[in-house]
LUMMI-101221 format. One line per 8 residues: number of its first residue (from 1); for each residue x, y, z of C-alpha. Coordinates in nm, 2 decimals. Example, Ala and Ser with C-alpha at 12.3 -4.5 7.8 and 13.67 -1.06 7.14 Angstrom:
1> 1.23 -0.45 0.78 | 1.37 -0.11 0.71
% end
This chain:
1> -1.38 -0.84 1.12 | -1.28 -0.55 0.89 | -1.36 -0.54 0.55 | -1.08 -0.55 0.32 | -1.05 -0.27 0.02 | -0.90 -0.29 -0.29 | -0.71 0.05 -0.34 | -0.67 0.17 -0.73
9> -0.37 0.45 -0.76 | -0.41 0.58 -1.10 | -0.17 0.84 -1.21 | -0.09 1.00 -1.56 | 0.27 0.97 -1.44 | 0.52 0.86 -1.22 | 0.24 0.81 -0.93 | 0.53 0.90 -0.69
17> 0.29 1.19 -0.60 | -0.01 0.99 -0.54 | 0.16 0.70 -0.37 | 0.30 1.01 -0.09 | -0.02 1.12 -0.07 | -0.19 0.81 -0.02 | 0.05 0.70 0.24 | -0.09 1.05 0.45
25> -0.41 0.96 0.42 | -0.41 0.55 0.53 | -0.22 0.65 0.83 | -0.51 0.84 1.00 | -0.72 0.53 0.98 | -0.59 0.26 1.24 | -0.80 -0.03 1.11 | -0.80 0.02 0.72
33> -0.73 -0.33 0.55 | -0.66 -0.26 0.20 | -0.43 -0.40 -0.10 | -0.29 -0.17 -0.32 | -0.28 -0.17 -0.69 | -0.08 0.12 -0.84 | -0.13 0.24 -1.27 | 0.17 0.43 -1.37
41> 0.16 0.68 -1.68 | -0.23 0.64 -1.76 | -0.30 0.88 -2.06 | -0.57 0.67 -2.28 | -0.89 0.61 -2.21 | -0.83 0.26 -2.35 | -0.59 0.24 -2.01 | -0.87 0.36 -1.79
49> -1.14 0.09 -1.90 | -0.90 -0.21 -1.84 | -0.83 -0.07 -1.46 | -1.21 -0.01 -1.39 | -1.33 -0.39 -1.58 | -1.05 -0.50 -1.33 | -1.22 -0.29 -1.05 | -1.54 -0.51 -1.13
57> -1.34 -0.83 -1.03 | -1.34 -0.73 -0.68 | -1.57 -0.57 -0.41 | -1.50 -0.29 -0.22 | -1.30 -0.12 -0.48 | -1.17 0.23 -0.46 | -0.99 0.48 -0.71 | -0.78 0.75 -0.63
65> -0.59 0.97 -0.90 | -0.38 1.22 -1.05 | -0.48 1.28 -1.41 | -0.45 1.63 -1.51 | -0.56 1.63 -1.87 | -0.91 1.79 -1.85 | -1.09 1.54 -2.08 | -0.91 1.24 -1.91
73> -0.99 1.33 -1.57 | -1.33 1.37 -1.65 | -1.37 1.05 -1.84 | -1.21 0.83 -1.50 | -1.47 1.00 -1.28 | -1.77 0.98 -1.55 | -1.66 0.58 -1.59 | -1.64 0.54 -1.25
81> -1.99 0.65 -1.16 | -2.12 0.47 -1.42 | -2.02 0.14 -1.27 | -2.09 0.24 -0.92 | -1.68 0.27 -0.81 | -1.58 0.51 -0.54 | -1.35 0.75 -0.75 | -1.15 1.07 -0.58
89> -0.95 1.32 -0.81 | -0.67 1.41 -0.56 | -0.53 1.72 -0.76 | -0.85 1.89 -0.97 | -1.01 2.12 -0.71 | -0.65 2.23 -0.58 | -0.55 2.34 -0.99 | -0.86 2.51 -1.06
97> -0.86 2.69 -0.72 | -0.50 2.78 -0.73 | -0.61 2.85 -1.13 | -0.87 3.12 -1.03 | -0.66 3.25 -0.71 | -0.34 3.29 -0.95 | -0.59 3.42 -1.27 | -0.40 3.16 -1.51
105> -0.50 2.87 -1.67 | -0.32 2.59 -1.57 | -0.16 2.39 -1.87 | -0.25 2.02 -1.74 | 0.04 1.86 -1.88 | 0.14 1.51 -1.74 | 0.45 1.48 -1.58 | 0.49 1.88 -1.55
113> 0.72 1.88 -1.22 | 0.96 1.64 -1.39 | 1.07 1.91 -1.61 | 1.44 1.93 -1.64 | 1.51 2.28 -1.50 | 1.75 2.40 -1.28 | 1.57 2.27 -0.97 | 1.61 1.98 -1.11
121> 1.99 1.99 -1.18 | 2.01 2.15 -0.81 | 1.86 1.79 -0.73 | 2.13 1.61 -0.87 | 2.40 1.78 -0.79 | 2.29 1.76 -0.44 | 2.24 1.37 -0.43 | 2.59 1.31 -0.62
129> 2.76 1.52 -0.35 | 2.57 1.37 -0.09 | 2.64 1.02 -0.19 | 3.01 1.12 -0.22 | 3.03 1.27 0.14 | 2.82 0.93 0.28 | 2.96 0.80 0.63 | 3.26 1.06 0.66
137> 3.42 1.05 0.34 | 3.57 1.31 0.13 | 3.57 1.59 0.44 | 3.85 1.86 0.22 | 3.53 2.04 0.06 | 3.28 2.04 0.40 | 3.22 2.42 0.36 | 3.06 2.29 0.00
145> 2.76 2.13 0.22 | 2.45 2.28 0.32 | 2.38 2.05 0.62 | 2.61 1.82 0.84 | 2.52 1.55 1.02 | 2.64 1.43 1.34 | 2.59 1.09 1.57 | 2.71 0.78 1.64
153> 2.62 0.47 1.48 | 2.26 0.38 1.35 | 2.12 0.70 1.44 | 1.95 0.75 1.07 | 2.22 0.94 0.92 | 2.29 0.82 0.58 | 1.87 0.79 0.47 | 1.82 1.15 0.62
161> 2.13 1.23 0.41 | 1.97 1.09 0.12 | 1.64 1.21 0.19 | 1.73 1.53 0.21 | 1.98 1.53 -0.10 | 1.67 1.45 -0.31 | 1.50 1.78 -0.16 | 1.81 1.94 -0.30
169> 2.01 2.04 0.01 | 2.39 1.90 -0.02 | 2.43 1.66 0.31 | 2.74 1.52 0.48 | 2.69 1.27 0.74 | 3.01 1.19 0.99 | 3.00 0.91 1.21 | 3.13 0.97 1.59
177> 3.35 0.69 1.61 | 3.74 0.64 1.76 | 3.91 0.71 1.41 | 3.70 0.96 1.24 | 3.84 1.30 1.32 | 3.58 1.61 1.29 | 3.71 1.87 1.08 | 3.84 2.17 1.28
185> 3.59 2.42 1.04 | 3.32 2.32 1.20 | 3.43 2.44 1.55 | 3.49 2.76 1.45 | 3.29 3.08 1.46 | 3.33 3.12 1.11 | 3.15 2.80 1.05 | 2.84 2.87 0.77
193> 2.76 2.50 0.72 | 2.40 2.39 0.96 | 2.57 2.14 1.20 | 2.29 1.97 1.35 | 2.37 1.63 1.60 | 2.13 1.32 1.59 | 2.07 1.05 1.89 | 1.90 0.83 1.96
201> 1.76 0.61 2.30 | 2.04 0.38 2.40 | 1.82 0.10 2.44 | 1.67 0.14 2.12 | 2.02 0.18 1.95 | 2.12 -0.14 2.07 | 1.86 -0.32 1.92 | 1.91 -0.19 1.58
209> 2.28 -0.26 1.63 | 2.22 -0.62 1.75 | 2.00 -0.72 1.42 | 2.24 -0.56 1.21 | 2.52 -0.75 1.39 | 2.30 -1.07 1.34 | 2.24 -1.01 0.96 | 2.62 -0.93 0.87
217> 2.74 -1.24 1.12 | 2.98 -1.07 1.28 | 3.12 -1.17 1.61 | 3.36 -1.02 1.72 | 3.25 -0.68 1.81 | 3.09 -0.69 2.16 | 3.11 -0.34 2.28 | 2.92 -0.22 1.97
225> 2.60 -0.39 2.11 | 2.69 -0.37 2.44 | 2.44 -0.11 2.64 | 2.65 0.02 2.84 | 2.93 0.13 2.59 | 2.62 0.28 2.35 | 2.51 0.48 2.69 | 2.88 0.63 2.71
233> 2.85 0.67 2.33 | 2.56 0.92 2.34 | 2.62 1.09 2.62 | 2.93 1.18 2.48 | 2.78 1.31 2.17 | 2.54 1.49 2.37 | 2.82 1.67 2.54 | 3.02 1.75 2.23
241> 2.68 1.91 2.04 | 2.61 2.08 2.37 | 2.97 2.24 2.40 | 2.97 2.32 2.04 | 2.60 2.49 2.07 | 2.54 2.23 1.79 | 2.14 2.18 1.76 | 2.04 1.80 1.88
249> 1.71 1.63 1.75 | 1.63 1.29 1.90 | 1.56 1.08 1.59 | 1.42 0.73 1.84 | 1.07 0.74 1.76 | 1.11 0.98 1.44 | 1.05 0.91 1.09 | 1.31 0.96 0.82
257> 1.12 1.24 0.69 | 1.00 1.38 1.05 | 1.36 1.40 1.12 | 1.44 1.57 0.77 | 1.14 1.79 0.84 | 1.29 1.91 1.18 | 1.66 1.96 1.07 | 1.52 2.19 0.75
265> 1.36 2.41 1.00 | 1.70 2.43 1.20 | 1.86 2.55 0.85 | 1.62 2.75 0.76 | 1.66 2.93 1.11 | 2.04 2.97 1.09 | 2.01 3.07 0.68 | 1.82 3.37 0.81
273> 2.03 3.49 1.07
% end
C-alpha cells in the first residue's frame, strides 16, 4: 500500500500559480496518494510558523511554494529544515537565473503579475466578449473575434471559449445545429477571423449527451443521444470544415487546455501568414 502525503501549497498570493504548477507535477506520478492543503497570500512569518506546527501534526508532510520576498523565502526554507519538512521553492532559482541572464534585479513583489496593465484590461475585455458571443449569440460583430469555434453539441466549446478568453484572445463558439445559421463572413476569402472546427468520437459524444440528458430530466429528445443521428452529425461537420478548408482538432481524449493549446498554434499559424 502507498503511503499517503500531506501536500503544503504555500504562496504569497493568489496560489493560482502554484496550484497549475502543482497539478503538472502530480500527474507524472501514477501512484501518488496525497491531500492537499493550500495557504493563500502568506507574507508574515507569524503565517509561516502556524502552517509548519500544523505540518508537525502529520507525517509525511511536504511544502511547496511561491514566496518571492527574499527574507521570507529564506525564512520557509530555514524553518523547514529546522524541523525536518521536505520544503521546495518553485520560483527562486528561475528569478535569480532569469535575474543574472536579464542583468536586473528582480523586484520580488507579491502578486506582481496581477498588476492592472493593459494585458490585464486585454483580459477582460476578452472574457466579457467571449461570454457575450457564448453558444451562437450576438453573431453582427464576428469579425470583432480572434478565434471561432465550430462543432456540434458537447464538443468542449463553451470551456475552451472561456479558457482561452482568460488568455486574452476574443472567442465565439457557434453550435452546428438545425436553426443556427453560420454567418456568410466566414465563408468568404476575405475572412481574417481563425475558424477552427472541433469533434469529437461519436460514441463518446453520446455518452456525455446521455448524462447530461439524465441530469436535466429531459425526455423527450431521442435523436440527441441516439448514435446513429450523433454519427450523421459529425460527419457532417467534418464535411463542412473540410469544404471550407476550416482546420479540425479532435477534442475526445483532449484536455480543455490541450485543446486550447492546439487551436493557439492554428492562430498563431494563420496570424503570420
Amino acid at each position: 500500500m502507498n503511503e499517503k502525503y500531506n501536500v503544503y501549497l504555500v504562496s504569497d498570493s493568489t496560489g493560482e500559480t502554484l496550484d497549475r504548477i502543482f497539478l503538472s507535477l502530480k500527474s507524472q506520478f501514477t501512484n501518488f496518494d496525497y491531500e492537499k492543503k493550500e495557504f493563500a497570500f502568506v507574507r508574515t512569518e507569524q503565517q509561516i510558523d502556524n502552517i509548519i506546527r500544523e505540518t508537525k501534526k502529520s507525517n509525511n508532510s511536504i511544502i511547496l511554494y511561491t514566496i518571492v520576498e527574499i527574507k521570507l523565502a529564506k525564512y520557509i526554507a530555514n524553518q523547514s529544515e529546522k524541523n525536518k519538512v521536505p520544503c521546495f521553492g518553485i520560483l527562486g532559482n528561475l528569478i535569480l537565473n532569469f535575474s543574472k541572464l536579464l542583468n536586473q534585479k528582480a523586484i520580488h513583489k507579491p502578486s506582481a503579475q496581477h498588476v492592472l496593465d493593459d494585458e490585464y484590461y486585454r483580459r477582460i475585455e476578452a472574457i466579457q466578449f467571449t461570454m457575450a458571443h457564448d453558444d451562437g449569440k450576438k453573431l453582427d460583430d464576428i469579425n470583432s473575434a480572434d478565434i471561432v469555434l465550430l462543432g456540434v453539441s458537447r464538443t468542449s466549446k463553451t470551456p475552451t471559449s472561456i479558457y482561452l478568453a482568460n488568455r486574452g484572445y476574443k472567442t465565439i463558439n457557434i453550435p452546428l445545429v438545425l436553426d443556427q445559421k453560420i454567418p456568410e463572413t466566414l465563408y468568404t476569402d476575405e475572412n481574417k477571423v481563425c475558424v477552427i472546427g472541433l469533434v469529437a468520437d461519436p460514441e463518446r459524444l453520446a455518452d456525455i449527451r446521455r448524462n447530461r440528458v439524465a441530469i436535466m430530466k429531459e425526455n423527450n429528445i431521442k435523436e440527441y443521444t441516439d448514435l446513429n443521428f450523433i454519427k450523421d452529425e459529425v460527419n457532417k461537420s467534418k464535411k463542412l470544415f473540410n469544404r471550407y478548408k476550416w482546420p479540425i482538432i479532435d477534442v475526445s481524449r483532449k484536455s480543455v487546455e490541450e485543446t486550447a493549446a492546439s487551436i493557439l498554434k492554428i492562430y498563431e499559424i494563420k496570424k503570420n501568414q
